[in-house]
matplotlib code that plots the C-alpha trace (Angstrom):
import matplotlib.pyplot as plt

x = [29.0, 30.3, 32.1, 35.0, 35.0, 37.7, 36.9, 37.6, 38.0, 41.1, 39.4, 43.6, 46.8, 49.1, 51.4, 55.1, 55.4, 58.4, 60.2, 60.3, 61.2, 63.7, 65.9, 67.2, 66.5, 62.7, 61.0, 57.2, 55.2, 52.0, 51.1, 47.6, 46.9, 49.4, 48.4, 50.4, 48.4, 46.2, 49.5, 52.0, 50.4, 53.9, 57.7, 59.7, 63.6, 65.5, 69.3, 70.0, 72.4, 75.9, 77.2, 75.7, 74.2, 70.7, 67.9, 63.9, 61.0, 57.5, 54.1, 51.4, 50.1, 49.3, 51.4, 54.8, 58.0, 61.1, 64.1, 66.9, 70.0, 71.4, 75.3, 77.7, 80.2, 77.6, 74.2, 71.0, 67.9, 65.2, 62.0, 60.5, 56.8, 54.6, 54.5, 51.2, 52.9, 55.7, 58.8, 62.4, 64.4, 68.4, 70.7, 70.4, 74.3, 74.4, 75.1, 73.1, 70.5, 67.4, 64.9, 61.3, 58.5, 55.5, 52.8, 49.3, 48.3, 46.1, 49.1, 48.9, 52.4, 55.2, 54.8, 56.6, 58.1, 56.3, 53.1, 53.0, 52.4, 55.8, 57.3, 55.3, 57.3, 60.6, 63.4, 64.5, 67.0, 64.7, 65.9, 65.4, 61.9, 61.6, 62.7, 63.9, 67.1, 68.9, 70.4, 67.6, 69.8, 72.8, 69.9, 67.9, 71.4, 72.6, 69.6, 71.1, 67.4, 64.2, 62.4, 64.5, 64.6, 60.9, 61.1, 63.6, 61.2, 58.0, 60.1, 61.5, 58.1, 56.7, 59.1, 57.9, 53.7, 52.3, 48.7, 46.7, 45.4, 41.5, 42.0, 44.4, 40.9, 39.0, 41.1, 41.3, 37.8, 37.1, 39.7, 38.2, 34.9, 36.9, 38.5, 34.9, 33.6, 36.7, 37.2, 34.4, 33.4, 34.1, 34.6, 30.6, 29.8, 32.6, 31.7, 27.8, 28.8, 31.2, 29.7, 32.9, 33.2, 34.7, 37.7, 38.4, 38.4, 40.6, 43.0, 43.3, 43.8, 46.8, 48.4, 48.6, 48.7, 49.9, 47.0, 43.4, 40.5, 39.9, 43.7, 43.3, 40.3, 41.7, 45.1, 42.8, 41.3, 44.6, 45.9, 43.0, 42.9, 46.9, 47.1, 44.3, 44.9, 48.7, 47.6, 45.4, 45.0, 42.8, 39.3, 38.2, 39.5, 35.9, 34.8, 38.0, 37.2, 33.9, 34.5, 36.6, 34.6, 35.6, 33.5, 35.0, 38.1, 39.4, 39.1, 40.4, 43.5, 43.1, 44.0, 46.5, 48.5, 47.7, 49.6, 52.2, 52.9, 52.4, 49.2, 48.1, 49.4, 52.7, 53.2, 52.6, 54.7, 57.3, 56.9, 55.3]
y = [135.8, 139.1, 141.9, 142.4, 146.6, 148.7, 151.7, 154.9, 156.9, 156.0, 155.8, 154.1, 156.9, 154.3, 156.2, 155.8, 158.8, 157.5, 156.9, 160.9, 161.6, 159.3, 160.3, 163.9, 165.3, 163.1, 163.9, 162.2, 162.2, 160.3, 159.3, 161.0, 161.9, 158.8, 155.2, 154.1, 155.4, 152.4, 150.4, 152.7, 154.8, 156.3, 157.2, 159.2, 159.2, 160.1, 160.2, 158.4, 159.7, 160.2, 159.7, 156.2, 152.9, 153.5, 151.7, 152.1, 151.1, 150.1, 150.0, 148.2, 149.0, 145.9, 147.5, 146.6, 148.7, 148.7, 150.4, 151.0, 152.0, 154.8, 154.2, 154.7, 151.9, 149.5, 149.8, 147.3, 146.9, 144.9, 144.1, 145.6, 144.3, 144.8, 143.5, 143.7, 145.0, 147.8, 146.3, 147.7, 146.8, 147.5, 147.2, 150.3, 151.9, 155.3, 158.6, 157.0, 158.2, 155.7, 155.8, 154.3, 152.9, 152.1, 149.3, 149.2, 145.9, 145.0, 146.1, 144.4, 145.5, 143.6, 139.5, 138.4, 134.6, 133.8, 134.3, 137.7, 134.8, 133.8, 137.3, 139.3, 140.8, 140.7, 142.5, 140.7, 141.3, 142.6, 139.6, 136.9, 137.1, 138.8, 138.0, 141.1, 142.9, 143.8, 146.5, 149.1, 149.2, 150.7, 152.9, 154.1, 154.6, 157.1, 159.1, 162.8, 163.9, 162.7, 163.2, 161.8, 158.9, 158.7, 158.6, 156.2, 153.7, 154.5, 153.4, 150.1, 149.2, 149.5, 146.9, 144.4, 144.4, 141.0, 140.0, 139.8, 136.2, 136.2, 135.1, 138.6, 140.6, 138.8, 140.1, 143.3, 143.5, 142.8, 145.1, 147.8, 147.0, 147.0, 150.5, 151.9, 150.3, 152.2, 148.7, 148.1, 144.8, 141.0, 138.3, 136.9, 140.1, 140.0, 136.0, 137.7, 140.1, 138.2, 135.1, 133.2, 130.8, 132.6, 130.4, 130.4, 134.3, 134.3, 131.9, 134.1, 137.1, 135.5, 134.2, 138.0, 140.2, 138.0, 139.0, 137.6, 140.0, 140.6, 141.6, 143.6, 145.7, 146.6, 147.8, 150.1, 151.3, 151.9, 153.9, 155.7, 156.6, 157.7, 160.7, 162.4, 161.4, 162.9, 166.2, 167.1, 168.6, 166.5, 167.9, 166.0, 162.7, 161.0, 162.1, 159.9, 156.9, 156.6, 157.3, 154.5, 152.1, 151.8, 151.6, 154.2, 155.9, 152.2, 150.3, 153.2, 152.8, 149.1, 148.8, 151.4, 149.5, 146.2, 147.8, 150.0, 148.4, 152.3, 153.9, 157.1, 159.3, 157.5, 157.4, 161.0, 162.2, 160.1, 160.9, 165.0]
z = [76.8, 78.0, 75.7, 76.7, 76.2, 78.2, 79.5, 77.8, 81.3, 83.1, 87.0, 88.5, 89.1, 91.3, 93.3, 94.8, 97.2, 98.8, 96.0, 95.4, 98.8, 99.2, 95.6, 94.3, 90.7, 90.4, 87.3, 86.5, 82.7, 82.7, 79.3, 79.6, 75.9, 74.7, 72.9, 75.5, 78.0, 78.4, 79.3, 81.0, 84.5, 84.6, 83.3, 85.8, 86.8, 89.8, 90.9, 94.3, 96.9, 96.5, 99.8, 100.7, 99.0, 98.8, 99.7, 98.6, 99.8, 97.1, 98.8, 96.8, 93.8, 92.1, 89.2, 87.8, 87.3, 84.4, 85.9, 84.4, 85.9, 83.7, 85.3, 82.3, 83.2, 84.2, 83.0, 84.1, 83.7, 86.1, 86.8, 90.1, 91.5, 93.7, 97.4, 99.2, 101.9, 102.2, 101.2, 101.6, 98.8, 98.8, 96.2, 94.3, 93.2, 95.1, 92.5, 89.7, 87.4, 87.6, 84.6, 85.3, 83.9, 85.6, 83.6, 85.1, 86.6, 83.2, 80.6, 77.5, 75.9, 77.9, 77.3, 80.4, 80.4, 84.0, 85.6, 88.0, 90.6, 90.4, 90.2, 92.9, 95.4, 94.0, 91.8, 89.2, 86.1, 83.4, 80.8, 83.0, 82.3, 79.1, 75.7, 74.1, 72.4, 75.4, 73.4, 74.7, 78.5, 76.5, 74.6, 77.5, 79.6, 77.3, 76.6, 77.4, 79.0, 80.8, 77.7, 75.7, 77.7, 77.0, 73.5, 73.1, 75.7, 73.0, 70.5, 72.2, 73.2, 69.2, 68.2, 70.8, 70.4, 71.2, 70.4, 73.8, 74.6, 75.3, 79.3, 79.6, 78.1, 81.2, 83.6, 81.7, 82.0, 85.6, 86.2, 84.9, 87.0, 90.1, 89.1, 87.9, 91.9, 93.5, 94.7, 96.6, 94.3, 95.8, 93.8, 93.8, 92.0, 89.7, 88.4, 88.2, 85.8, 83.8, 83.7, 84.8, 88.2, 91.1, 91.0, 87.6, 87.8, 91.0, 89.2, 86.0, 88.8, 90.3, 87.1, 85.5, 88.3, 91.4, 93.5, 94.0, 93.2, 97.3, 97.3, 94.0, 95.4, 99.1, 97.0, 94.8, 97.8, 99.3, 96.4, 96.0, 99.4, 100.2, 97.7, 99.0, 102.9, 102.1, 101.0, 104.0, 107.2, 108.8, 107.7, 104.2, 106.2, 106.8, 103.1, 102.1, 104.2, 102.9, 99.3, 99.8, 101.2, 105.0, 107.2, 109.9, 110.5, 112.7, 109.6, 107.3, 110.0, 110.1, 106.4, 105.6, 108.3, 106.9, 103.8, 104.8, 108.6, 109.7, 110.5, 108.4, 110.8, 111.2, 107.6, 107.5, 110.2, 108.6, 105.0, 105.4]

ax = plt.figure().add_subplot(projection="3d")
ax.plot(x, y, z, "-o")
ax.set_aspect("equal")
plt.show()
């Protein structure tokens, strides 16, 4: 029977580039040197326009989002997951602070009431589908600083550990073999390794992250991809595509579009 060991070298930085260049006053900490790092890939805030209702867009990431809405008359909090396409999402109160924390697709600190199959793809008030002391909205909403903010989260998530159940450590586990492949694993290799059917391990997949492995591994290739592909000029672009997998620069284009319904250079030009 396999081990079920994570990996000591973090090889998965999911990104929301939009979500900066859309907002004012955005602020990012990754949790590098952190417990919490093997949960958390991000905290960040950002204030949304004053002058009109505001609307953001996610692209995938296989991850899952806490947002708070820091507004002092009305404070929320909801859940906010991944779509496997770019998604649009409205409804966010315009001249608000917005506090963030970003889980990594095999997190083992939030217990959420549903399966991720159920909750993909939508935004969803954060105690509808967990069951904690919704105290921590009025908390995090007056927090006087990012960093604060922070601290206060740490301390909410102590009070709320929950012993991981063994099927979570499978999918933690092929995880981590899909991050350590930069996503170039399918599923027959995955059920070689692990020692588990290829259906079992698809249906554990789509219980606690929402997507299938295949899924899983072109989103890691995605996001491994778009960070790079935004910073340059042009010339590292066929050292990207095949670090990543593709096969040439029409099936680099081919998937970016199948994720973000723009090609690379469209999404550039439209996001510089």
């Amino acid at each position: 029977m396999t081990n079920f060991i994570k990996l000591n070298e973090r090889y998965y930085f999911p990104s929301q580039p939009e979500i900066q260049i859309s907002t004012s006053s955005y602020e990012e900490s990754k949790p590098m040197d952190s417990p919490m790092s093997k949960d958390i890939a991000l905290f960040y805030q950002f204030k949304t326009n004053k002058d009109s209702l505001t609307s953001l867009s996610l692209i995938p990431d296989g991850c899952f989002d806490i947002l708070f809405c820091c507004s002092p008359k009305n404070p929320s909090a909801f859940l906010w997951t991944s779509p496997f396409q770019r998604r649009k999402q409205p409804n966010f109160q315009n001249d608000c602070d917005y506090f963030g924390v970003r889980f990594f697709p095999e997190q083992g600190a939030i217990k959420l009431n549903y399966s991720m199959r159920e909750l993909l793809d939508k935004q969803i008030p954060l105690f509808d589908v967990m069951s904690a002391d919704s105290f921590i909205v009025e908390v995090i909403a007056t927090g006087m600083s990012f960093g604060e903010r922070i601290e206060l989260f740490k301390k909410f998530m102590k009070r709320i550990h929950f012993d991981v159940g063994y099927d979570q450590k499978i999918v933690d586990y092929a995880i981590q073999k899909i991050y350590s492949s930069n996503g170039m694993l399918n599923i027959s290799q995955l059920s070689k390794y692990m020692g588990y059917s290829e259906q079992y391990i698809r249906r554990k997949f789509e219980e606690y992250i929402g997507f299938s492995p295949k899924q899983f591994c072109q989103i890691v290739r995605f996001q491994n991809s778009l960070d790079r592909f935004l910073q340059i000029d042009g010339s590292d672009l066929l050292d990207i595509i095949h670090e990543n997998g593709y096969y040439d620069q029409a099936h680099f284009i081919r998937g970016f579009k199948k994720m973000i319904n723009l090609t690379p250079k469209q999404y550039k030009e439209k996001f510089p």
